[in-house]
C-alpha positions, 0 to 999 in steps of 0.5 A, spaced: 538 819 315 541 824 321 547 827 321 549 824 327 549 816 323 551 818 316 557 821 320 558 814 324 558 810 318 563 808 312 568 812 311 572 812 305 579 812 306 584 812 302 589 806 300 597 806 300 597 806 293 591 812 293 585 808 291 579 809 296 577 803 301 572 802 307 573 802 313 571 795 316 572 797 324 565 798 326 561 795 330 559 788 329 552 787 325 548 782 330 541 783 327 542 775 325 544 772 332 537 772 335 534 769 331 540 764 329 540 762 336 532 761 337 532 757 331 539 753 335 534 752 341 527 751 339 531 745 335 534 742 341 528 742 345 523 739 339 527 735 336 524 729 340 518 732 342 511 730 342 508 731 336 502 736 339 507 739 343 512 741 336 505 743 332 503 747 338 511 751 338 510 752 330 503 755 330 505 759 336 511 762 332 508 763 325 502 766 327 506 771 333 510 773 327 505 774 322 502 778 327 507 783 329 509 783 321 502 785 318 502 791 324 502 797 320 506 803 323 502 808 326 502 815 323 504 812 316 511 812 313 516 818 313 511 821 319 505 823 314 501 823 320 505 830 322 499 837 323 500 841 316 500 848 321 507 845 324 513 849 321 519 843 317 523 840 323 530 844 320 525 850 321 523 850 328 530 847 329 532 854 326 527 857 330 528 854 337 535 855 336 535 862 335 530 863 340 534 862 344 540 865 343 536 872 343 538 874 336 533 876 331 530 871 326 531 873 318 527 869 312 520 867 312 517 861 316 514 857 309 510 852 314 505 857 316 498 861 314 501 868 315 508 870 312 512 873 318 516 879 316 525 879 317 528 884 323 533 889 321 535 888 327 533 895 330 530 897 336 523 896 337 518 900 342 510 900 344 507 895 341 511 892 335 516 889 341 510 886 343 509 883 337 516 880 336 517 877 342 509 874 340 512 871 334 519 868 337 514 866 343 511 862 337 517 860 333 519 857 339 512 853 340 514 850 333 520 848 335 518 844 341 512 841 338 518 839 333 522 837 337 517 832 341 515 830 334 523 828 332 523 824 339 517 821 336 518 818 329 526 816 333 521 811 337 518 809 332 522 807 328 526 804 333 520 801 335 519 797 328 526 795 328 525 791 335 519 788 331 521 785 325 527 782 329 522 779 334 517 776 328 524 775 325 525 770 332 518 768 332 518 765 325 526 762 325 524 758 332 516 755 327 521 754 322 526 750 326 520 746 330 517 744 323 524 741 321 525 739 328 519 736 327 519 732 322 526 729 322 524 727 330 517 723 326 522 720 322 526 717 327 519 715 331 515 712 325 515 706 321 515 699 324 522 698 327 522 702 333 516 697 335 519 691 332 525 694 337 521 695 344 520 687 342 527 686 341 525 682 334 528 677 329 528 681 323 531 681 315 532 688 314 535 691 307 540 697 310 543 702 306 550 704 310 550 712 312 557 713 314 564 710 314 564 704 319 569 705 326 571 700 331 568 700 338 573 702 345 574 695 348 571 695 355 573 691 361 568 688 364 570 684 370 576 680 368 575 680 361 575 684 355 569 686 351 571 685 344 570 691 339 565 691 335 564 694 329 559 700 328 556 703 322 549 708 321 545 705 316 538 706 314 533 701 313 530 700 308 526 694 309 524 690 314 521 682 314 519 679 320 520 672 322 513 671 320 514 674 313 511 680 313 514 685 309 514 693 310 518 699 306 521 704 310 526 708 312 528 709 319 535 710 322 538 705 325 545 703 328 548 697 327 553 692 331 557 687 327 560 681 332 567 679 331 564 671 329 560 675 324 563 673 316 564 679 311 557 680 307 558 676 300 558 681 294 552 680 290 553 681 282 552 689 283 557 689 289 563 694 289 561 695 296 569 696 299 574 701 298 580 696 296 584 694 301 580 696 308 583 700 313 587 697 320 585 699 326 592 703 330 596 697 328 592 691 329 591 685 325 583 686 324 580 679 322 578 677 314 570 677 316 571 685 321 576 688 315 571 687 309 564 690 314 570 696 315 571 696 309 565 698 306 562 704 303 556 710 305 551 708 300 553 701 300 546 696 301 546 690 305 541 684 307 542 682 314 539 678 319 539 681 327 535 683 333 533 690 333 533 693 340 532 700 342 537 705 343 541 706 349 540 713 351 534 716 349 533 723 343 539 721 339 538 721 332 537 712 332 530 708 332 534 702 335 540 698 334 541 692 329 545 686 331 548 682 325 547 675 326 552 670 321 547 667 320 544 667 314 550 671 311 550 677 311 549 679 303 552 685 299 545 687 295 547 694 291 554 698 290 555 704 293 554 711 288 559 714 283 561 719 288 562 715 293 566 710 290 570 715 287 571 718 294 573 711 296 579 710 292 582 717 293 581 715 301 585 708 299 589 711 295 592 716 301 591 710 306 596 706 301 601 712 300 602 713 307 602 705 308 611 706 310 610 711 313 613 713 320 608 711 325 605 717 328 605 720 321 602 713 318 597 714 323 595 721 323 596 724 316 590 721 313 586 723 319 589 731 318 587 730 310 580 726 311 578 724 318 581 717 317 582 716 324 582 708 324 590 707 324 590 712 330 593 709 337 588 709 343 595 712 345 596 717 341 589 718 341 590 721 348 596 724 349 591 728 343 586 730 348 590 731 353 592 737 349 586 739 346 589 737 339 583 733 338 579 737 333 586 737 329 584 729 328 577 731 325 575 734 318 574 742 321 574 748 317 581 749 318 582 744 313 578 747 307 580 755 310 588 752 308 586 750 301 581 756 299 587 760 302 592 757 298 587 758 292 585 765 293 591 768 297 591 773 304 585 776 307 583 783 304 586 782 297 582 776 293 578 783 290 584 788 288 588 788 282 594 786 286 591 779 289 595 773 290 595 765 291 594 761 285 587 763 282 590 769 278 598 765 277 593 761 273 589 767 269 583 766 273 578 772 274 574 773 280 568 769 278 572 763 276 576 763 282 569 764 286 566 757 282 573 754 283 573 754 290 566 752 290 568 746 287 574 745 291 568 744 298 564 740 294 569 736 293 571 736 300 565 735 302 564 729 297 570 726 299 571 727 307 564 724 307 557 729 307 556 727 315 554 732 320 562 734 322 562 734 315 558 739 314 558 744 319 566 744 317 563 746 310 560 752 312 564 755 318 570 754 311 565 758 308 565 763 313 573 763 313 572 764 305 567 769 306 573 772 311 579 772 305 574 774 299 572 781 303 576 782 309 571 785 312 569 783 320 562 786 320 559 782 315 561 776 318 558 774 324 552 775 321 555 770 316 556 765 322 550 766 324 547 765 317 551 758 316 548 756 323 541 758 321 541 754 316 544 748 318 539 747 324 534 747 319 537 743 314 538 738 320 535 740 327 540 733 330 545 739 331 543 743 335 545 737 341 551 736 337 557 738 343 561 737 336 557 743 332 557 748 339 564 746 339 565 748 332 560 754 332 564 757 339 570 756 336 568 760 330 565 766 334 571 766 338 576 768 332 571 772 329 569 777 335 574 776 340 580 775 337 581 781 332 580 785 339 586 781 343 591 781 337 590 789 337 590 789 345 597 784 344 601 788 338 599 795 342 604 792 347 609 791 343 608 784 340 609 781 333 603 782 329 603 773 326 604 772 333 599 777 336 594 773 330 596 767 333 596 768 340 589 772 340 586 766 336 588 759 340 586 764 347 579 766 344 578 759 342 580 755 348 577 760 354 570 760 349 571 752 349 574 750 355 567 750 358 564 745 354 570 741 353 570 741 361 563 737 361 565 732 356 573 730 358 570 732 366 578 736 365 581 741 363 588 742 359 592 747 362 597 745 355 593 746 350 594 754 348 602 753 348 600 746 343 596 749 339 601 754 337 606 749 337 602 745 332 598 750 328 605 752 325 605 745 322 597 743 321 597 748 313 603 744 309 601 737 313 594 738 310 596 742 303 602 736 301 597 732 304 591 734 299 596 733 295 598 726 295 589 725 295 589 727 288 596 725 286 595 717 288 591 714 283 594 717 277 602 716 280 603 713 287 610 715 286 609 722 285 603 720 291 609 717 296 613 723 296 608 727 296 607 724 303 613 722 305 614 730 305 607 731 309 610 727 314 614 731 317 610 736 319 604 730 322 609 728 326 611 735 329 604 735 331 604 728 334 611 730 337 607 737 340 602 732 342 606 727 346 611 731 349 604 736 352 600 730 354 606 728 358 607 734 363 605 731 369 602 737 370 598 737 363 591 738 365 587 739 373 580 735 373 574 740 373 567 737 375 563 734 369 557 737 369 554 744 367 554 747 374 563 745 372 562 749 366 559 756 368 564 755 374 570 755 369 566 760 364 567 765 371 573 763 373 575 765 365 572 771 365 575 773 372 582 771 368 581 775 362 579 781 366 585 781 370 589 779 364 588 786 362 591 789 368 597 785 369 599 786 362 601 793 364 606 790 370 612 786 366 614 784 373 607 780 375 607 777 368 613 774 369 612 771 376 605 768 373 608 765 368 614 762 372 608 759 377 604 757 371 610 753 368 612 750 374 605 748 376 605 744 369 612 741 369 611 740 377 618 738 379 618 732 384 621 735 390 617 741 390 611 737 389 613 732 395 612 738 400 606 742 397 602 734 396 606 730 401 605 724 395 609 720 395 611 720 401 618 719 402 623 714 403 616 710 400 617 702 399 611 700 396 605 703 392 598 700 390 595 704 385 587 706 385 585 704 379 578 701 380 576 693 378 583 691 378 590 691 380 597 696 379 602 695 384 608 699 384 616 698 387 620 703 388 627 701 384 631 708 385 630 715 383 625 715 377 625 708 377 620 703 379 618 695 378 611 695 376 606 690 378 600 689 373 597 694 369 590 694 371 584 696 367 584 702 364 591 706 361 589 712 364 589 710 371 595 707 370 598 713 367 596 718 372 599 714 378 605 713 375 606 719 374 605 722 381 609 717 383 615 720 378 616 713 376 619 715 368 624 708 367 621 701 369 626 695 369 622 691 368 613 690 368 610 684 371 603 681 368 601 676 373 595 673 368 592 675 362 586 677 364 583 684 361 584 687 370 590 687 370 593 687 363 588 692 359 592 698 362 599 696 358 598 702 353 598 707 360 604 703 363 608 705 356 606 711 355 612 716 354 616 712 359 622 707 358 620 699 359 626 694 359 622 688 359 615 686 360 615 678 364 608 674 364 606 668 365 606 661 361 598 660 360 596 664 354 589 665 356 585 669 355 588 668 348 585 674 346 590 679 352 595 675 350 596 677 344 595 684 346 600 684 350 605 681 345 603 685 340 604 692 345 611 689 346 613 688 340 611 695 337 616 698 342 621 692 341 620 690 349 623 683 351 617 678 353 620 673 359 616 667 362 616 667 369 617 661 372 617 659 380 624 659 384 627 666 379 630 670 383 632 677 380 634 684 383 635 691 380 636 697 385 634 696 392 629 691 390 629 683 390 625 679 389 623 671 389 618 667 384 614 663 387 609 661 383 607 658 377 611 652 377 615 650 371 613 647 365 616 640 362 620 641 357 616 641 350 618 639 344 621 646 339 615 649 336 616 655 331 613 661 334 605 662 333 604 668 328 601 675 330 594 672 328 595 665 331 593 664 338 598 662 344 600 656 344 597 653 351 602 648 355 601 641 358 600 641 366 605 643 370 610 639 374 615 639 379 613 644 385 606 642 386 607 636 382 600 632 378 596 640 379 593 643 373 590 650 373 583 651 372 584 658 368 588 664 368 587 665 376 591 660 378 597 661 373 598 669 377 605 670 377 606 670 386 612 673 388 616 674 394 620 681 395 624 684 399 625 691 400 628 696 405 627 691 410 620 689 409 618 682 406 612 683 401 607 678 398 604 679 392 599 673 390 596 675 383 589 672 384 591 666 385 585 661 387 585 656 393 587 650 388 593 653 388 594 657 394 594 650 397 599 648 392 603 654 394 602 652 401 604 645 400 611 647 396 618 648 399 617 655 398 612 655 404 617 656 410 619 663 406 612 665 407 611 666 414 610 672 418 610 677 412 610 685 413 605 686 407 600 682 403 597 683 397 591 680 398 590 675 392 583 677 386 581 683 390 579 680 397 574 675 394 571 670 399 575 664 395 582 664 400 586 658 403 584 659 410 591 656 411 595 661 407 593 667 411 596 664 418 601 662 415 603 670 412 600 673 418 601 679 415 602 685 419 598 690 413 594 688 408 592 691 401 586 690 397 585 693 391 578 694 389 574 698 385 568 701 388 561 699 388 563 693 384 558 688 383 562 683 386 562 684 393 570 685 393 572 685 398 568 679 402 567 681 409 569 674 410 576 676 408 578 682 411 575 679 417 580 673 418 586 678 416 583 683 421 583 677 427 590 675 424 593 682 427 593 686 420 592 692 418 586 692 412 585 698 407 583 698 401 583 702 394 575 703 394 575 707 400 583 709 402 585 711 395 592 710 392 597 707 398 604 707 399 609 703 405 615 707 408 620 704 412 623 697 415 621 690 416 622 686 421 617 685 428 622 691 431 621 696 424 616 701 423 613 701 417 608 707 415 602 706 410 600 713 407 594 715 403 593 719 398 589 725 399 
């Protein structure tokens, strides 16, 4: 070995206490990396690949490597092939050197046939001057020949280097397409993928893979899709209609309706975890609790119709939809593991169960990955803060339980370690066996699903990091842990949650250490320069890929992941710690629990309170170019970070407009954007197929007409609108357009009271809202025609629907009992009975400012002939502005719109929808009634400024 390296390599240095250390400062060990990401790539390119097309990348990988491995360095080893005349290298060095000084050369040279003779320094004349300057003309000769000669051994061994770790890419890329490979062949083999192209009636025998979930309920139209459940299970078997039986194995997913009843227990059964979890609050019917209940390695017979899957290279052959009929049966219990896993989960469900919400919700989620009492509200103030990995099993969790065993970084292998190994007495090897049963059980108990393990391997490089404290030896362990999980499942390498996790590691483990130094030199304490370093690392290397998923990016997430980290460690320890407490003392587990609450909903409260700022996250293109965009734009803010942290006086100033570009005070916000206009009136949201309206009430205050479809449409609108109180909330119908946005109208804003109309259908809405209402104590009114109200500026006049007659007292419906549905109506538009729910849409008069505004829900002609028959008619006419009723269908009372003769008139619909809103038919009959015509699916958002009246100005202003 050179000098030159042994000088660059560890250095002993002594400790504080005088014992010798090594340095860890060093350069980083990369050797494994090529290969690691090879493997990574080939993996996701082949996972679903033909099979020639897989066979071909494995032959080609295998025999290039084998190739370059079995290549033997030319010249042999330790450069055997060097001429014998030539002098030893430390010899024509010598020579070379002294040669060139000009001073005579004492010794002998040992490497050649003739025995030189020492100078005694002399002065030589004739022919011995001649004879000497020969030898050292020769000597020189040697030492340039062995100069040439080091050069090239150095270009050899360099060059042996870069062949090994060629052929070591070239076998880890065979390797991950022979994995790749066979996994995609289990996906495609096997008769179920045919059966599923056909959309076949089977009997199948399933074993379930992973926890069941809840799926997001989706507007389609007016209506709500109900959730369904999910869960990833394997067949095992399948029968056809025609009887034939086959053996496989093939992943599937399956889908289980809310009409289908719980799978009967078998004498084997035991498939259920006990009480079976809730989804955020709601009450979850008998038959869909049982199936979300069940455990991993459960095994089911069921009836279904296999269809294929919706998106293609996904890791499922095709979709099962269970059929109630022959009921589902329970054929074979879940493992001793998973069953033992299963209690500890319940256990941790039942001791949070009085919880607080927020900590009720999140504190499973935090210990085990438990997300099913989680809030869809909840669940988004998480993203918009990039707090969502907190809500996930991730390594963080493991690295706080190895931590509290084996102590601080740096000291697990000195005398003077700390954590809870050596108070027990434990030696390194047993610590070293404790802690590898501590992530066997986190494994086994958090579910051994992909997220799972990904999280159990990048705990081990955080274990590897507390263990040692030695920075080189990491990345390679990162890179070794990425190995092996591609090979072990090549459905990774396209996992966004696995490159998430993979990026986030490398970042704390190459990038952070380097900014926390950079942060302490300028004067910064060194947890909070720690800290700092590691959520900035994190978020600028995911930031990209968050981008492609969310189409967003959060400007609050390293301020909230500083504020929530500081409560993550006890929440998970005293979590973990009512986990093994609750099957063997529930008191002991409640208090336990009772005590992780505190930190679970500072976290909850830091979630809330960042998703809140109006200025919380700027929309980003959702695509791959977006991303490279946003990874310049980082790298450019890095670089010039470093120069502007010499300049206090510029810091300071970026900071005040980051501050305010978050906070986004109204006024401000007014002059730069021009939204909303001042003095507005009137407000009609861009919230797709549906509808949100709004009425200016004051400052900060608005009277919010429908909810629309989505909860983060709705919210956002709002919130550029500065609308944080809201008097009252008026839901015209029951229908999932205009009701389904409920959540986002409530979301960190204060709502007095919620008024409906009387006819409760669609059942399932109706009880939605009643249930939004009553976890918030808000007050639910039924609006009835002739009302009138006031608040602020605003008032306004019930026009339809009519009243009811009395009824006979009734006690009320319990949250799992539906609505009860009123007689037909009488009075105003006497002997009318409503087709559906659009015709029982809350109609209202307002008066404004001046201006005069109707709003018809989405009434149908049947009762915009009744509404024009009524007393209330003569008020109708000649109006400022119409909210033209159900989107501007085709289906409107000619009568009615001559009789409003509206001066502007408002659409809102979303575009490109499949129902043609709105008509032409319509919008021409306003337009040759002298309105105006704009419409959300072209326009944008809409605000109405000024005054009534045929003399007035009114304004109509569109959001750009």
């Amino acid at each position: 070995m050179s000098r030159v390296l042994d000088e660059t390599g560890p250095r002993a240095e002594p400790e504080r206490d005088g014992t010798p250390r090594t340095d860890r400062s060093g350069p980083m060990d990369l050797r494994l990396v090529p290969p690691a990401l090879a493997a990574w790539a080939t993996a996701a390119l082949t996972v679903d690949a033909p099979g020639a097309w897989v066979a071909v990348t494995a032959a080609v990988g295998l025999v290039g490597g084998a190739l370059l491995l079995s290549v033997r360095r030319p010249g042999g080893a330790g450069g055997a092939g060097r001429a014998e005349t030539d002098p030893p290298a430390d010899d024509a060095v010598a020579a070379r050197r002294r040669a060139s000084t000009g001073r005579a050369v004492t010794g002998t040279s040992t490497g050649t046939a003739s025995t030189g003779t020492a100078s005694t320094g002399t002065a030589v004349t004739g022919q011995g001057r001649w004879a000497e300057r020969a030898r050292w003309a020769e000597r020189v000769r040697w030492a340039e020949r062995a100069g040439w000669a080091e050069r090239v051994r150095w270009v050899r061994a360099r060059f042996g280097w870069a062949r090994a770790a060629v052929a070591a890419v070239l076998l880890c890329a065979a390797a991950a397409a022979a994995s790749a490979g066979l996994h995609g062949a289990d996906v495609r083999r096997g008769p179920v993928p045919e059966l599923a192209q056909r959309y076949a009636t089977v009997t199948a025998e399933v074993e379930v893979s992973g926890d069941p979930w809840l799926s997001r309920p989706r507007v389609r139209g007016d209506h709500a899709a109900p959730a369904a459940v999910l869960a990833r299970a394997e067949v095992r078997g399948v029968e056809e209609a025609d009887g034939r039986r086959v053996r496989t194995r093939t992943p599937v997913l399956l889908v289980v309706d809310p009409d289908v009843p719980a799978p009967e227990e078998s004498a084997a059964g035991g498939g259920r975890s006990g009480p079976p979890p809730d989804r955020a609050g709601q009450s979850v019917p008998a038959g869909r609790a049982a199936w979300l209940g069940l455990l991993p390695s459960t095994r089911l017979r069921v009836a279904g119709r296999l269809a294929p899957g919706l998106t293609g290279g996904d890791r499922i052959a095709a979709v099962l939809r269970v059929r109630g009929r022959p009921e589902p049966r329970i054929v074979a219990g879940p493992s001793g593991p998973q069953r033992w896993a299963g209690r500890l989960r319940a256990g941790l469900r039942d001791a949070t169960e009085d919880l607080p919400g927020d900590a009720r919700a999140l504190l499973p989620g935090l210990v085990v990955g438990d997300t099913s009492r989680i809030t869809p509200e909840l669940d988004h103030a998480f993203e918009e803060t990039d707090l969502a990995h907190t809500l996930a099993v991730s390594g963080s969790n493991l690295t706080v339980l190895l931590a509290l065993l084996i102590g601080p970084p740096g000291l697990a292998q000195r005398a003077e370690r700390r954590g809870l190994a050596p108070r027990l007495g434990l030696s390194l090897r047993a610590t070293a066996l404790l802690a590898g049963a501590l992530t066997l059980g986190f494994v086994v108990v958090c579910r051994p699903d992909p997220s799972v393990l990904r999280a159990a391997a990048c705990g081990a490089v955080a274990l590897l990091a507390l263990a040692t404290g030695r920075r080189r030896s990491l990345v390679p362990a990162l890179a070794t842990a990425v190995l092996l999980l591609v090979l072990y499942d090549p459905w990774l390498a396209r996992s966004y949650g696995f490159l998430l996790s993979v990026l986030a590691t490398g970042a704390l483990l190459v990038l952070a250490p380097g900014w926390s130094e950079a942060l302490r030199r300028r004067g910064v304490r060194p947890r909070l320069a720690e800290a700092l370093a590691a959520a900035a690392a994190a978020q600028a290397v995911c930031a990209p890929v968050v981008a492609v998923l969310s189409a967003r990016v959060s400007l609050v997430a390293v301020p909230c992941n500083l504020l929530a980290e500081v409560a993550v460690a006890p929440a998970t320890v005293l979590g973990f710690a009512a986990l093994a407490a609750a099957p063997v003392a529930m008191p002991v587990a409640k208090l336990l629990a009772w005590c992780a609450s505190w930190p679970a909903r500072w976290i909850a409260g830091v979630a809330r309170t960042g998703a809140a700022l109006p200025g919380a996250g700027v929309d980003w293109p959702g695509s791959w170019p977006g991303a490279l965009a946003l990874a310049a734009v980082t790298v450019a803010v890095v670089l010039a970070g470093r120069r502007l942290l010499r300049r206090p006086a510029w810091c300071g100033l970026l900071a005040v407009l980051l501050v305010l570009l978050v906070t986004r005070p109204a006024p401000l916000t007014r002059v730069i954007t021009g939204w909303p206009p001042p003095g507005w009136r009137f407000a009609m949201c861009d919230v797709g197929q549906g509808d949100a309206t709004v009425l200016a009430a004051g400052e900060g205050a608005g009277v919010v007409v429908d909810a629309g479809p989505d909860p983060a449409l709705v919210d956002d609108c709002l919130r550029r609108l500065g609308v944080t109180r809201v008097p009252l909330l008026v839901l015209t119908h029951f229908h999932a357009d205009h009701v389904a946005g409920l959540p986002g109208v409530l979301r960190g804003r204060a709502v007095a009271a919620i008024e409906t109309t009387a006819f409760a259908e669609p059942a399932d809405q109706a009880e939605f809202v009643r249930r939004e209402a009553a976890e918030r104590r808000i007050p639910v009114t039924t609006a009835v025609a002739g009302e009138e109200r006031r608040t602020g500026p605003l008032t306004w006049r019930v026009l339809w629907p009519p009243p009811s007659p009395p009824a006979q007292p009734s006690p009320p419906p319990s949250p799992s009992q539906s609505p009860r549905v009123p007689p037909p109506w009488q009075g105003a538009g006497a002997g009318w009975e409503p087709d559906g729910p659009n015709d029982a849409s809350v109609a209202l008069l307002v008066r404004t400012g001046g201006l005069r505004l109707l709003l018809l829900g989405d009434l149908e002609p049947p009762a915009q002939q009744a509404l024009v028959r009524s007393p209330a008619a003569a008020d109708l006419a000649g109006v400022d502005v119409l909210k033209v009723a159900h989107h501007g269908s085709a289906y409107q009372e000619p009568e009615l719109l001559r009789l409003a003769a509206p001066r502007v008139a408002l659409v809102s619909a979303g575009a490109g929808n499949p129902y043609g809103h709105p008509a032409p038919a319509t919008t021409a009959a306003l337009r040759a009634g002298g309105a105006v015509v704009l419409r959300t699916d072209r326009d944008g958002a809409l605000a109405v400024t000024g005054t009534g009246g045929r003399g007035g100005r009114m304004g109509v202003v569109r959001e750009d």
